[in-house]
C-alpha positions in Angstrom: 0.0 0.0 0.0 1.2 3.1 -0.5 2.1 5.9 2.1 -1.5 5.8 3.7 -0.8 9.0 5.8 -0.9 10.8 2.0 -3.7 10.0 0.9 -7.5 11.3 1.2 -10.1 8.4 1.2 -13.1 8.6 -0.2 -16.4 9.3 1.6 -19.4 9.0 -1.2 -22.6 10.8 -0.5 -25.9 8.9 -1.0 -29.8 9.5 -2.3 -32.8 8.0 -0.8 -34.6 7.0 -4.2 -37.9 6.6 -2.2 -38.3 6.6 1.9 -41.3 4.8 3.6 -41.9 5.3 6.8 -43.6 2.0 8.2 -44.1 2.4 11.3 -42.8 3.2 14.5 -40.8 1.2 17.3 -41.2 1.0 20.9 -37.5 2.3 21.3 -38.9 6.1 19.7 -36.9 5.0 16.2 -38.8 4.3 13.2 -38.9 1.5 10.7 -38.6 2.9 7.3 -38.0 1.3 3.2 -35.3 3.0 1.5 -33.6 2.7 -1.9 -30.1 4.0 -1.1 -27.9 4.7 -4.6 -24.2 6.2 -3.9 -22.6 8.7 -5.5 -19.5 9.4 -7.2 -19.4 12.9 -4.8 -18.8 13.4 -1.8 -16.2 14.4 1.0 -12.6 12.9 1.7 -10.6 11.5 4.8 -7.3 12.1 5.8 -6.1 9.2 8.3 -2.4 9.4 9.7 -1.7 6.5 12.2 -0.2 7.3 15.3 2.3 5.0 17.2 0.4 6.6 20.8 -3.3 5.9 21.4 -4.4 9.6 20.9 -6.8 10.3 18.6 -7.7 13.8 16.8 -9.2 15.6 14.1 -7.4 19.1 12.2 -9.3 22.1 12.7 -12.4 21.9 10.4 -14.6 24.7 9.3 -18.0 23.0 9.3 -19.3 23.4 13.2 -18.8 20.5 14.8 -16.8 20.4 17.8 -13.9 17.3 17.8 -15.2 15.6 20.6 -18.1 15.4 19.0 -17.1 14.5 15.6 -18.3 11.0 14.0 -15.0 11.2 12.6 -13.8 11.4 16.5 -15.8 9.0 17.7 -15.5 6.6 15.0 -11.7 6.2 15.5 -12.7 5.8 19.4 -15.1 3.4 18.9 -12.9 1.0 17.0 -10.5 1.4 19.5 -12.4 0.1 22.4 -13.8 -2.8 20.5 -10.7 -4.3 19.4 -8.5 -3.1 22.5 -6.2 -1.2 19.2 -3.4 0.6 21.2 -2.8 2.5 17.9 -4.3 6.6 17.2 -4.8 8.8 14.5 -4.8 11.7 13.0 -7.5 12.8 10.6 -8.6 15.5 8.2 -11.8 16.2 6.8 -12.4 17.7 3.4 -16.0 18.5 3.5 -18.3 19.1 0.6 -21.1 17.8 1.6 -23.5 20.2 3.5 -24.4 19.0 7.4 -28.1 18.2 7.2 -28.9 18.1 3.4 -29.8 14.3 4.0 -26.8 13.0 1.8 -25.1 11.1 4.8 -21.9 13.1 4.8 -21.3 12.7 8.6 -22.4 9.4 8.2 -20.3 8.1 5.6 -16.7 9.9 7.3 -17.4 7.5 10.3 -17.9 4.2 7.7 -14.5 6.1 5.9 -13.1 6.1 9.3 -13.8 2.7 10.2 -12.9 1.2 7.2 -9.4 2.1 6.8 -8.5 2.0 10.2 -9.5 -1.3 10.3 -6.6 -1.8 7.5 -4.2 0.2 8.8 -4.9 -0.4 12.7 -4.9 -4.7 11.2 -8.1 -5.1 13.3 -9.3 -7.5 10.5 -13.2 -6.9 11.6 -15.4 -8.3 8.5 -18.2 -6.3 7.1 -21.0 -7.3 9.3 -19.0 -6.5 12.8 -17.8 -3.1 11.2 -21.5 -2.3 10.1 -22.5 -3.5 13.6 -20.0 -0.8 15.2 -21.5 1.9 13.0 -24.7 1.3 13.5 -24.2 2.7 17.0 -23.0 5.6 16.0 -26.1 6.2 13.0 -28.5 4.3 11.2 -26.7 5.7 7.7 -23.1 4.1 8.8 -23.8 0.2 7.5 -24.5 1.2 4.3 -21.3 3.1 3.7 -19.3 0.3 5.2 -21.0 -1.9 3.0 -20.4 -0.1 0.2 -22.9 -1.3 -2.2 -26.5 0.5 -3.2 -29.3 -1.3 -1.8 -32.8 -1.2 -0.3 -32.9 -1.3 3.5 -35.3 -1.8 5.7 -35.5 -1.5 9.9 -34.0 1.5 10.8 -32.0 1.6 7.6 -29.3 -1.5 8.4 -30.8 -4.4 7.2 -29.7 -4.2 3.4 -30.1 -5.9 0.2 -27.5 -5.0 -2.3 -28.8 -4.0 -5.5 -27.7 -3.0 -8.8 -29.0 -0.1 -10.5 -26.4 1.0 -13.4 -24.9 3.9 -14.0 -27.0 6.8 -13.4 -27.1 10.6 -13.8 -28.9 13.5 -11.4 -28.6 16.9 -10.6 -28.1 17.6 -7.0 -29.6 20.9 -5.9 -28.8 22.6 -2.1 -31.1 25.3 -0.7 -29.4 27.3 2.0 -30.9 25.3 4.6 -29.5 22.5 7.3 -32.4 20.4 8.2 -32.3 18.0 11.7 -33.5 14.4 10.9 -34.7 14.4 14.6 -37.2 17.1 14.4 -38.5 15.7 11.4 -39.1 12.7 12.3 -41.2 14.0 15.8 -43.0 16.0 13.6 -46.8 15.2 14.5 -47.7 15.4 10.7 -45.2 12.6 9.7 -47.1 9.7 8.1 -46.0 6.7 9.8 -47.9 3.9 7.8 -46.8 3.7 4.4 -46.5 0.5 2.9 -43.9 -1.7 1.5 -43.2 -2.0 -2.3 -41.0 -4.3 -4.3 -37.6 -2.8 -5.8 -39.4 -2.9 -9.4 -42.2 -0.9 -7.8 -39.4 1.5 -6.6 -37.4 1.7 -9.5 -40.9 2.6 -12.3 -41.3 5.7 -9.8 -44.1 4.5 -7.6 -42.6 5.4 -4.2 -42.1 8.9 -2.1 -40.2 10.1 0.1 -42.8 10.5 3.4 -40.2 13.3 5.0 -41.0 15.7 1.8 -44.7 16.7 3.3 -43.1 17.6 6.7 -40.1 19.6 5.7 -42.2 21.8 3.0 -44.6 22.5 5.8 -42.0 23.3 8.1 -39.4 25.5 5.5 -41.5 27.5 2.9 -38.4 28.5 1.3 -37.7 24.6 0.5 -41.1 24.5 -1.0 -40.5 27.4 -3.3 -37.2 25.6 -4.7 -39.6 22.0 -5.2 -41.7 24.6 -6.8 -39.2 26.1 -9.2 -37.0 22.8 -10.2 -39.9 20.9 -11.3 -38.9 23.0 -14.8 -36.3 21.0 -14.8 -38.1 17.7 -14.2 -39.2 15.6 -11.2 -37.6 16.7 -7.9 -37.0 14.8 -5.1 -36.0 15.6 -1.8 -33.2 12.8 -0.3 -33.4 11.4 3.0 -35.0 14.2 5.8 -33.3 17.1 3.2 -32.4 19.6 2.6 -30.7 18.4 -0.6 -33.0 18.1 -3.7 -32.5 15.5 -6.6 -33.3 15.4 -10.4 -33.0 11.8 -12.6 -31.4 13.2 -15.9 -31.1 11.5 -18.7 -27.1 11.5 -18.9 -24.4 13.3 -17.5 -24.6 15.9 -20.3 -28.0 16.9 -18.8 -27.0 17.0 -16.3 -24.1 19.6 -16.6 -27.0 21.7 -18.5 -29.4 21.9 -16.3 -26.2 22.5 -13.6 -25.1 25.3 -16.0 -28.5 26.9 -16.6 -29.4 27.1 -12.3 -26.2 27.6 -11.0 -27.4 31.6 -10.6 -30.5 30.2 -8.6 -28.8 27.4 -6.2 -26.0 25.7 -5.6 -26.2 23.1 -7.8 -23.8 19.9 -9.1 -24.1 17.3 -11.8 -23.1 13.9 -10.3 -23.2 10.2 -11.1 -24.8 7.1 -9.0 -23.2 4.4 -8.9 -23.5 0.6 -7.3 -20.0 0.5 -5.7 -18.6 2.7 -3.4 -15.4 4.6 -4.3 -14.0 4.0 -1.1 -14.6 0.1 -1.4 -12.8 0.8 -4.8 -10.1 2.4 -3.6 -9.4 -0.4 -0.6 -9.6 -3.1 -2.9 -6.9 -1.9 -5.2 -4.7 -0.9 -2.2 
């Protein structure tokens, strides 16, 4: 491998294709149906190994304090399940805006886990990694997975699914939107029903979180309003970050081209395999 404390690891954003909420579980979660796809975008990790136990994150400029960083507490988590007298020091290059509902934060910590789990030589398979991150956010297994799939539970039990190269337009209101709030929201339906990946994929799902964060943000509203120029918009996860299915990447760099003096906007490609599972693989 080469010098690992060089290089920034991928951390791939993702899209909720469709989210059901099903129901809700004694323990205040909820049970949902997703259709994750990653992306080809999305932030990168710097991880140093340390001979010492210390772990620590570089001054980063999107509000979250280091202690309690995913990142952080990621690296800590590992640590304490695999007694790892090893540290770290890591580096985040953010691009992916806290609460747009792409699983930025998220996907660091599955980043984080994964290739310490290399370079600490933890040798933790899949599942047990996914089980760590699962503690840490219902997002995390997916990303250490590293495969699109439809989940169900709170988001972790997954079924890998192909879906082909793909093309959308990501658009990202000025807005940072908590999942919690949305999801006490008394006007979130709770009792949509399952549907089969074929139902999912001809365009016969919704995302239930949509209804609630319109009410609650007029000013997301407005943009759903506007974009659907463009074609069918879709809000990803609990938001704030909208998506558009284009027909291929050239599309999509048009319709990026034509808005970019309305929102911040970026053409980007789904894909079935992580980039970071990419990159490990060939390391």
């Amino acid at each position: 491998m080469a010098d690992s404390s060089r290089l920034y690891w991928p951390a791939p954003a993702k899209i909720n294709l469709f989210l059901h909420v099903t129901g809700r579980r004694k323990d205040g979660y909820h049970d949902i149906q997703t259709l994750f796809q990653l992306l080809d975008w999305g932030d990168e990790v710097r991880i140093r190994p340390t001979r010492g136990p210390g772990i620590s994150r570089t001054p980063a400029g999107y509000g979250v304090a280091e202690e309690d960083d995913l990142v952080v507490r990621a690296a800590k988590l590992l640590q304490s399940a695999t007694g790892c007298r090893l540290g770290a020091e890591i580096t985040v290059k953010k691009r992916v805006p806290p609460g747009s509902g792409l699983g930025g934060g998220s996907s660091d910590a599955a980043t984080v886990l994964s290739v310490l789990n290399r370079l600490w030589g933890c040798r933790l398979g899949l599942d047990e990694l996914a089980r760590l991150g699962r503690t840490l956010g219902a997002d995390v297994p997916v990303f250490i997975h590293g495969r699109s799939a439809m989940a169900e539970g709170v988001g972790d039990i997954l079924e890998p699914v192909r879906l082909g190269e793909r093309h959308y337009l990501l658009v990202f209101p000025d807005l940072a939107i908590s999942t919690r709030e949305v999801f006490l929201d008394v006007d979130l339906s709770r009792s949509s029903s399952r549907i089969s990946l074929e139902s999912a994929l001809a365009g016969q799902g919704r995302n239930d979180c949509e209804a609630v964060v319109c009410k609650r943000f007029p000013e997301f509203e407005r943009a759903m309003s506007v974009l659907r120029e463009w074609g069918n918009p879709v809000m990803t996860g609990t938001g704030s970050a909208i998506f558009i299915a284009m027909r291929d990447r050239k599309s999509a760099k048009s319709a990026a081209k034509e808005l970019k003096t309305l929102y911040n906007v970026r053409a980007v490609r789904g894909v079935d395999v992580s980039a970071l599972h990419e990159m490990l693989d060939s390391s």
